[in-house]
C-alpha positions in Angstrom: -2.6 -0.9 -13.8 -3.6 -2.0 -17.2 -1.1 -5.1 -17.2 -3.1 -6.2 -13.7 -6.7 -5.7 -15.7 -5.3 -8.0 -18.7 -4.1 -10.5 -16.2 -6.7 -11.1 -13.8 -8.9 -11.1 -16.7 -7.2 -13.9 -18.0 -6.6 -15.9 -15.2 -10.3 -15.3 -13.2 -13.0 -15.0 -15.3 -12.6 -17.9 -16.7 -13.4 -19.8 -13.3 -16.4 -17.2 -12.7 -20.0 -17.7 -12.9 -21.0 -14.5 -13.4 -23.3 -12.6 -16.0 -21.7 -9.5 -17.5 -25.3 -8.9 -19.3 -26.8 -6.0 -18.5 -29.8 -7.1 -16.3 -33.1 -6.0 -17.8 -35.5 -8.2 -16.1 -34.8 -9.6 -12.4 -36.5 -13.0 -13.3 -32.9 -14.0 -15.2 -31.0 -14.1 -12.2 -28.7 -11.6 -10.3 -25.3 -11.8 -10.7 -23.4 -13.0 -7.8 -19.9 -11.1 -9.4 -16.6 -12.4 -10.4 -15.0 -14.7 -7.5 -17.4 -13.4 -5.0 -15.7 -15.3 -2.5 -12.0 -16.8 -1.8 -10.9 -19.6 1.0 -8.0 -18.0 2.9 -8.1 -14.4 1.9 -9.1 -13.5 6.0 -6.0 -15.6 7.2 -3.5 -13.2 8.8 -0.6 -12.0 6.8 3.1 -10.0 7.9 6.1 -8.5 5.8 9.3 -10.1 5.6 12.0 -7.2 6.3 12.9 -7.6 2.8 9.3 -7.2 0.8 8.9 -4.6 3.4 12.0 -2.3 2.2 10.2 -2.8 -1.1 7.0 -1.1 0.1 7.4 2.6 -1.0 5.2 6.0 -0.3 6.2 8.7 -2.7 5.3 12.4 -1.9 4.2 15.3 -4.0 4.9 19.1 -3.6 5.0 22.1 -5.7 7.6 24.7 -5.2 7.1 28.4 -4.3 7.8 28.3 -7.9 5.6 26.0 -9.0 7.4 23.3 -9.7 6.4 19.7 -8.9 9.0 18.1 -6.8 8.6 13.9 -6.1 10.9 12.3 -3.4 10.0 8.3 -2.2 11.0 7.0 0.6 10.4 3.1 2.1 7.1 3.3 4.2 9.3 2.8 7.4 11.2 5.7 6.9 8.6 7.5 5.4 8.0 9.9 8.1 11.2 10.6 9.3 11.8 11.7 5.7 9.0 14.0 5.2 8.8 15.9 8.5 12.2 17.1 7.9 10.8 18.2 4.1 10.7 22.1 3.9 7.8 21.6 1.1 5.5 19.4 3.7 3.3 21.1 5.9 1.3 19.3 8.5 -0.8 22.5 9.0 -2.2 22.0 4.8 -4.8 19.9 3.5 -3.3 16.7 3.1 -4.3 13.5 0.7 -3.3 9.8 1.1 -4.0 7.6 -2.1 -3.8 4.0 -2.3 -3.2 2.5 -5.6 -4.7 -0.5 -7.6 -3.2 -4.3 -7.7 -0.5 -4.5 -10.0 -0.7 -0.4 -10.0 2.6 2.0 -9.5 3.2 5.7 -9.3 4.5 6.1 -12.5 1.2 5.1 -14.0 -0.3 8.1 -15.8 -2.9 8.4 -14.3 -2.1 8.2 -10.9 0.3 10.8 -11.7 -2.6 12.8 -13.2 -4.1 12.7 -9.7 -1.1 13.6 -7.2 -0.8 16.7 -9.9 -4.5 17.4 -9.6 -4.1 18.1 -5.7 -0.8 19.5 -5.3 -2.6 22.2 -7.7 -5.0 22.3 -5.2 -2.8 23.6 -2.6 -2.4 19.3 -0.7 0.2 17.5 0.7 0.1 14.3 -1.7 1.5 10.9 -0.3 0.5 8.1 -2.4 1.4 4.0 -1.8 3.7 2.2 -4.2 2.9 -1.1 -3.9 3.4 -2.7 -7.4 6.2 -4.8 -5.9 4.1 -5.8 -2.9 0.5 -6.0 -4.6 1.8 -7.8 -7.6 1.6 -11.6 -6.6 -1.6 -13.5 -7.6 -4.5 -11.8 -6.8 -6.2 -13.8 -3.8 -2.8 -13.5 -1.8 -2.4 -9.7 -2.5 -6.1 -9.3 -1.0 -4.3 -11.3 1.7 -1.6 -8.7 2.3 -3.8 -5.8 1.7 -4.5 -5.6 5.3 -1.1 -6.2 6.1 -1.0 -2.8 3.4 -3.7 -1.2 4.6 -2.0 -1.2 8.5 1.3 0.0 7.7 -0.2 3.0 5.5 -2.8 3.2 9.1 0.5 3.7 11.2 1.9 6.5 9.3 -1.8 8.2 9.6 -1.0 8.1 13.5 2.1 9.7 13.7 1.0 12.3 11.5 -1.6 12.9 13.6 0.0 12.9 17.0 2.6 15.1 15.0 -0.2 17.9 14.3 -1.9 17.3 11.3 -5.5 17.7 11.9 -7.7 15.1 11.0 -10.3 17.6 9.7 -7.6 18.4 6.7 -7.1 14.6 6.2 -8.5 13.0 2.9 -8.2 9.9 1.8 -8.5 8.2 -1.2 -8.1 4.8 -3.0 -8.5 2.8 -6.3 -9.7 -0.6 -6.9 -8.0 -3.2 -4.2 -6.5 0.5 -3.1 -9.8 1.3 -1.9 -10.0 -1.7 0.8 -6.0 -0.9 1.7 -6.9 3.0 2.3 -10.0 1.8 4.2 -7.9 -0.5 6.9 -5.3 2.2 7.1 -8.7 4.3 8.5 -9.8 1.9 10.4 -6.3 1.5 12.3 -6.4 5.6 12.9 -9.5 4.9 14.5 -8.7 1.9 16.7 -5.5 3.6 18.0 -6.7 7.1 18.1 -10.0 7.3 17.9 -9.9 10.1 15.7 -11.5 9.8 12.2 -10.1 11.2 8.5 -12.7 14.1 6.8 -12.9 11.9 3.9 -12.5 8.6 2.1 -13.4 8.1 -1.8 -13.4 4.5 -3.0 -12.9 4.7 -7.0 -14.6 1.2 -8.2 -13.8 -0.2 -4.8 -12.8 -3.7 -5.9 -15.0 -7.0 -6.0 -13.1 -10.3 -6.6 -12.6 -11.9 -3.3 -14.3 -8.7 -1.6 -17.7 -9.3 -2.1 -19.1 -11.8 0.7 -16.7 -10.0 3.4 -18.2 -8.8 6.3 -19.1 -4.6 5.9 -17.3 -3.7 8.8 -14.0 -5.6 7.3 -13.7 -4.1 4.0 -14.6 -0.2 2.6 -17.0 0.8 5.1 -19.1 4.3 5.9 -17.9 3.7 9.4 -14.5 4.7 8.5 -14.3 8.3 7.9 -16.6 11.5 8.8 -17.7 11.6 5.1 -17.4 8.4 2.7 -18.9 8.2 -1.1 -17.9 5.9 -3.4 -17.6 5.7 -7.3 -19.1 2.8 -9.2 -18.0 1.5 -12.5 -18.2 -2.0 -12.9 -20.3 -3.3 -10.5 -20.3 -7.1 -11.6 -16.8 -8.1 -12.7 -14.4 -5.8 -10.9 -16.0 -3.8 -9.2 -19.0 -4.6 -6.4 -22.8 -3.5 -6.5 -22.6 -3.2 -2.3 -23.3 0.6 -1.4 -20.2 1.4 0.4 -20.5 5.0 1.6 -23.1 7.8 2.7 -23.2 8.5 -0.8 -22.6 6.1 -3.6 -22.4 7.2 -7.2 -23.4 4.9 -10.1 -21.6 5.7 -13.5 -23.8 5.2 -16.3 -25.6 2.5 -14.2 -22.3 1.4 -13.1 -21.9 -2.2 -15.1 -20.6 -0.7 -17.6 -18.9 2.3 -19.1 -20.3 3.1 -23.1 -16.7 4.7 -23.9 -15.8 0.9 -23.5 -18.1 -0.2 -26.6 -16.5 -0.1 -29.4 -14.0 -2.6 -28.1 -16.0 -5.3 -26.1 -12.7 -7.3 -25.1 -12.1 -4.5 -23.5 -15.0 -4.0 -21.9 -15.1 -4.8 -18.5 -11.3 -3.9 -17.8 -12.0 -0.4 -19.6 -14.6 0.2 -17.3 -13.4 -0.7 -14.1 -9.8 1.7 -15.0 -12.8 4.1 -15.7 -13.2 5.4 -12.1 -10.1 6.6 -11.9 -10.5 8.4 -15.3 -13.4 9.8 -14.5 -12.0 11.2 -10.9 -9.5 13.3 -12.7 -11.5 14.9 -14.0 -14.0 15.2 -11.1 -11.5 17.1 -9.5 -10.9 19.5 -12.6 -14.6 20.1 -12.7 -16.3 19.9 -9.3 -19.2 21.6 -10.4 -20.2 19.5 -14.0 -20.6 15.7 -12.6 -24.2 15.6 -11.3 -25.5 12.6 -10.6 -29.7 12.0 -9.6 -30.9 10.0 -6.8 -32.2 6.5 -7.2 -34.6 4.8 -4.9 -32.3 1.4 -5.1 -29.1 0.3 -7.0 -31.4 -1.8 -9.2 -32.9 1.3 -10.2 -29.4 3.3 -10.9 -28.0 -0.3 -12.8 -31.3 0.3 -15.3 -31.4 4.1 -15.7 -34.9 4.4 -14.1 -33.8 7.4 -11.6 -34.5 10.4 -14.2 -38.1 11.2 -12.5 -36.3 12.1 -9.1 -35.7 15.6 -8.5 -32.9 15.2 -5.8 -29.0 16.1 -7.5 -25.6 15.7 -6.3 -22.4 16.4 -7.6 -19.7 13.7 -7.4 -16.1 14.8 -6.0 -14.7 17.7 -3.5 -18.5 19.0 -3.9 -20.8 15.9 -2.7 -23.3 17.2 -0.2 -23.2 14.9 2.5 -26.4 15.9 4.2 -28.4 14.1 1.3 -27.1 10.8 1.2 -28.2 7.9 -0.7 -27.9 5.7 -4.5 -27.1 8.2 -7.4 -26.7 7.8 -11.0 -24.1 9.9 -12.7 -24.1 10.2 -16.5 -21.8 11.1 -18.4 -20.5 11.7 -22.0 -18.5 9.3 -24.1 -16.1 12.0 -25.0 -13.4 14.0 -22.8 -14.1 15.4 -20.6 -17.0 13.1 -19.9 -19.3 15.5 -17.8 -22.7 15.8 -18.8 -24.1 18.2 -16.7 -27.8 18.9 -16.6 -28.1 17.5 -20.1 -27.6 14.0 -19.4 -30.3 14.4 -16.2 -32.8 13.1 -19.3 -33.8 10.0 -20.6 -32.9 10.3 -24.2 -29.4 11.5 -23.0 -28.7 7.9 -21.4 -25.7 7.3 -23.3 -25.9 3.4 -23.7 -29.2 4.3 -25.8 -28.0 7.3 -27.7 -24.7 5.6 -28.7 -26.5 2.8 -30.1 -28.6 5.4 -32.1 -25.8 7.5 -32.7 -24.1 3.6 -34.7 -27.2 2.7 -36.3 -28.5 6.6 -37.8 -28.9 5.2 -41.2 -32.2 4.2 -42.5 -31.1 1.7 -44.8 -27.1 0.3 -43.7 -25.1 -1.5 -46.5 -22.5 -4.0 -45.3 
């Protein structure tokens, strides 16, 4: 995932127009993103029988003993695969998790997450795609409906196979998020039926952002949606996507990504799915605090609400809304009630934390 962050940082932001400021006074313009639109990406796009056979899902199980067991199979013969697997269960909880452009399964964090839910007692199928979403980046946002319809199709049969939609989650990263989000919306088309639950981590921007709603990560296409924002103006998009969106640190910008400002905007952006790992290891500690608008969440200025919400298997759905979700620069990043204050906003108390001396010899 990180070779995909170096490159399309290269290659893109060079052409973009954007301001990666953070935006302290409206009167300087809003940032309209990196490649907030791009000719062509809505043109229709197929698999050739050969890139197809290179289109993987790999699932996840843990033994009676405990041990993790990983089997991949082509997404064609996928299901004819895992039926017949004595470790799936179509009456379990069951996860689906699209990955990132340039992304694969061996990526540690990715494995980090399909670990996280076998633990937690799922069926884990997660897309690898790193030799189908690896061209240049407006053509794999091309094929990431063509992605997103052949992960929708294995949805169906496990559905007309048994597997209730109300144990279906779904889940995606980045361009992942969009391809996990057509695969929903192809469940619904064909079946009517909706998943329990899509989370988009940093859904992705670049070529995204001036799509029609209904045609990229929508609320529309599961019975709960929320997503995770973490760099709203470069990779990611400022757009609230679900019932409930959460707004890291603002979401511009992640302060664990300061020291090293050429990192900045790729190190946030591969934040979200840092961040979810450990979500899902503490439900309970990532509280975010309702905003009354994403400009409010991008500058900080939601600490007066009184309204909380925790961000991951614990999001209460009946108060949706704009949140802002601090956290900590250090593992493992939750903050708690702690950073629910203003002088806990970490952009402020890192700077602080740099320039403590009264007097600082260079």
């Amino acid at each position: 995932m990180k070779e995909f962050l170096i490159i399309i940082t290269l290659t893109l932001v060079g052409t973009s127009t954007c301001l990666i400021d953070r935006i302290a006074n409206p009167d300087l313009g809003v940032s309209s993103g990196l490649l907030p639109y791009c000719p062509g990406v809505e043109k229709n796009s197929t698999f050739t029988r050969e890139t197809l056979n290179r289109f993987h899902m790999r699932i996840y199980s843990l033994t009676e003993h405990g041990v993790e067991i990983q089997k991949d199979y082509p997404i064609e013969s996928f299901f004819t695969h895992i039926v017949r697997d004595k470790l799936f269960d179509l009456k379990k909880k069951t996860v689906v998790y699209a990955e990132a452009y340039y992304d694969s399964t061996f990526d540690p964090l990715n494995k980090k997450i399909a670990s996280l839910y076998c633990n937690m007692g799922y069926n884990v199928l997660i897309s690898e795609t790193l030799t189908v979403l690896s061209r240049h980046y407006p053509k794999s946002v091309r094929l990431s409906r063509a992605v997103g319809l052949k992960i929708g199709e294995l949805l169906v049969k496990l559905v007309d196979n048994g597997l209730d939609v109300a144990n279906l989650e779904l889940v995606g990263m980045s361009i992942g998020a969009h391809v996990i989000s057509y695969a929903a919306k192809h469940l619904i088309a064909v079946r009517g039926k909706k998943a329990f639950k899509l989370t988009g981590l940093d859904p992705a921007g670049p070529c995204f952002r001036n799509q029609p709603p209904d045609e990229i990560f929508s609320s529309q296409d599961a019975e709960r949606v929320s997503a995770i924002h973490t760099n709203i103006d470069v990779f990611g998009m400022s757009r609230a996507f679900g019932q409930v969106d959460f707004y890291v640190n603002g979401g511009e910008f992640q302060p664990g990504a300061l020291p090293d400002p050429v990192c900045l905007a790729v190190c946030s952006h591969i934040k979200a799915l840092e961040y979810y790992t450990h979500i899902l290891q503490y439900p309970r500690s990532f509280i975010g605090v309702k905003c009354d608008s994403i400009q409010d969440a991008r500058l900080s200025k939601c600490f007066g609400n009184k309204e909380r919400n925790l961000a991951g298997p614990l999001t209460d759905f009946s108060k949706p809304g704009i949140y802002y979700l601090p956290t900590k620069l250090e593992y493992p990043y939750y903050a708690g009630e702690e950073g629910l204050v203003p002088e806990n906003e970490p952009f402020e108390k890192y700077t602080l934390q740099v320039n403590s001396e009264d007097v600082y010899v260079a």
